[in-house]
N, C-alpha and C positions, 0 to 999 in steps of 0.2 A: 572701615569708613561707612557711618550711618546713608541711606537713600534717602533724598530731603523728599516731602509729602508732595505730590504735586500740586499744582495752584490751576484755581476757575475764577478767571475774573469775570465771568457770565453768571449766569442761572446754573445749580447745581441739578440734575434731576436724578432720582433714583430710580431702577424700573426693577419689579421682581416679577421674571422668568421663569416656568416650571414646563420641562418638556419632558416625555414621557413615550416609549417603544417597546417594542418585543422584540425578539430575534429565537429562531427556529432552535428546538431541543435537539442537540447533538449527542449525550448521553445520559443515563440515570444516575444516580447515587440513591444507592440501596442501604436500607437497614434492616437486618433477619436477628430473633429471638432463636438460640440454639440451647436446648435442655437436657438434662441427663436426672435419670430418677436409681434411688436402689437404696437397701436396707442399712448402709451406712453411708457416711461420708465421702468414704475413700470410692467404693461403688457408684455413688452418682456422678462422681469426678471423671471416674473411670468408662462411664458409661459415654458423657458429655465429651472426653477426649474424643474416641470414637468417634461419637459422631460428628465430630467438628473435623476430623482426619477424611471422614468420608463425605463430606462436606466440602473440604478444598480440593479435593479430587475433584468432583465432577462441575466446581468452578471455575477451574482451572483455563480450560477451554473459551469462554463468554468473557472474564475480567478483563478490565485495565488497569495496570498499575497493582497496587498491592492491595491486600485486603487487610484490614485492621479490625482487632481481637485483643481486649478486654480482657484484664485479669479474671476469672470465673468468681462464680459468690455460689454459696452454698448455706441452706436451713432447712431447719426438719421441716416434717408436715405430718400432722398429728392425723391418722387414721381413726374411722368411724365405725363405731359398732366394736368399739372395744380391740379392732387392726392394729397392728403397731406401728409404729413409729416408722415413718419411711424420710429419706433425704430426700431435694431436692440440689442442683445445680446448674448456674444460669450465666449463659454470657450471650454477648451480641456480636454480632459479624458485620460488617459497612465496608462497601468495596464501590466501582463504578464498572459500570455495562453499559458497551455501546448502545445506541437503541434499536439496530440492524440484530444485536443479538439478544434482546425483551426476551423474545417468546421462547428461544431456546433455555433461556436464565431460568423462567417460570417454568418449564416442564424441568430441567435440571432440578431446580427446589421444591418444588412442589410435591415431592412422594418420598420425603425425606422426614422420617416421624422424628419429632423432639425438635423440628425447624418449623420457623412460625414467620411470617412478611409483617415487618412492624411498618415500613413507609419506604416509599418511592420519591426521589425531589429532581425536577426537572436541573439540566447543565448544558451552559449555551459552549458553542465553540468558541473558543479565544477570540481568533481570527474576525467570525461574525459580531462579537462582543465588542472587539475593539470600533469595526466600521459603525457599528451603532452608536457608541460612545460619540465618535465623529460627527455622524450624522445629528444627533442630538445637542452635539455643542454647536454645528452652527445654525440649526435651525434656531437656537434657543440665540442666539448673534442677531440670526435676521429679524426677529419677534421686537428683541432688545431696540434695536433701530429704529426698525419703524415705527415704535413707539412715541419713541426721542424725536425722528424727522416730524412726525405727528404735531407734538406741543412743540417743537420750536417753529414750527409755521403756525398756530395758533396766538402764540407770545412774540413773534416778531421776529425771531433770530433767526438767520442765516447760517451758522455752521454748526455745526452737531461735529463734540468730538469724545470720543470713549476716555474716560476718565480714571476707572478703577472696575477690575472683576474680583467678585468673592464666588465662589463655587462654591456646594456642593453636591457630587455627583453619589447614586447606588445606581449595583444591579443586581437583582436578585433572583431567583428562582420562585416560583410560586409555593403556597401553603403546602406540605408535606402530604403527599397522599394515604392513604390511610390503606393497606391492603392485606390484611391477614384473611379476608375473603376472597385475592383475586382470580383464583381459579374456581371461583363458583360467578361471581360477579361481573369476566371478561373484560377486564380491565384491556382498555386498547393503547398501546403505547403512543398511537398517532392522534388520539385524542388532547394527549397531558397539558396542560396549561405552559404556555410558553415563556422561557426566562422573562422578568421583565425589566427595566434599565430608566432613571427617572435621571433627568440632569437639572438640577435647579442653581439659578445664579443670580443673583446683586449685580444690577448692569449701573454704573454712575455715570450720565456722559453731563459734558460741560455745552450749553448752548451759551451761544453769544451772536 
């Protein structure tokens, strides 16, 4: 059974609403470049297992959840001055680190050759994610209203009543940090730009 449309026998008014928050970094999402070099294929392969072995080892301790690993790729790389021919082998590593354990994460990767910091991205905690969410839809309620109570005392009407909501909400973390210097650079993990979370709505109420 279809929902009949609802009916305004008043003034239609439409209000668009854009509210907009942050909410505190609870952990990272990491992304690391891991390589392996050597005179054939099978060698650079062989090289890059290793180090990607030694590699979940000493991340073992910092992660949450799992860490995810990329088929490897592999291609030559033409030597200079007449050198030969050497492989190369490249995959990437992306995991999550609380951010109580940043700094232990970066001394863990940090002295690990053939591993490289491709970017850091902030990650709100559900929990605070969801109250913002909240907080942002009714702020974004009460904006809508007083809009409405607004022009219907302007235009003469008396009752203001909520008509129809179109939503669309994000939230997101900020632009990807960029850190394959962060140990020369002192990247601060209390610094990071904080998730941010935008709720925007189509408020329609019916004055009359």
């Amino acid at each position: 059974m279809l929902a009949h449309e609802p009916s305004c026998a008043g003034t239609l008014l439409q209000v668009s609403v854009v509210e907009q928050g942050s909410t505190v970094v609870a952990r990272f999402r990491f992304s690391l470049v891991v390589s392996g070099e050597g005179p054939t294929e099978q060698a650079a392969l062989t090289q890059l297992n290793q180090r990607l072995a030694r590699l979940r080892q000493s991340l073992q301790p910092f992660i949450q959840g799992r860490l995810t690993v990329p088929s490897p790729s592999t291609y030559p790389r033409s030597g200079s001055n007449g050198a030969k021919t050497s492989f190369m082998a490249n995959t990437g590593v992306s995991g999550e680190v609380n951010r109580q354990m940043y700094t232990q994460f970066i001394q863990a990767v940090g002295g690990q050759p053939g591993v490289r910091m491709q970017g850091m991205e902030s990650i709100a905690n559900a929990q605070a994610e969801a109250a913002l969410r909240q907080r942002l839809t009714a702020a974004a309620l009460r904006q809508g209203k007083a809009e409405a109570d607004s022009t219907a005392a302007a235009i003469g009407a008396t009752r203001v009543r909520i008509f129809r909501i179109n939503r669309s909400d994000s939230i997101r973390g900020p632009r990807r940090v960029q850190l394959s210097g962060t140990m020369s650079s002192g990247f601060d993990p209390s610094e990071a730009p904080e998730p941010t979370a935008t709720a925007r709505m189509e408020l329609h109420y019916c004055l009359t």
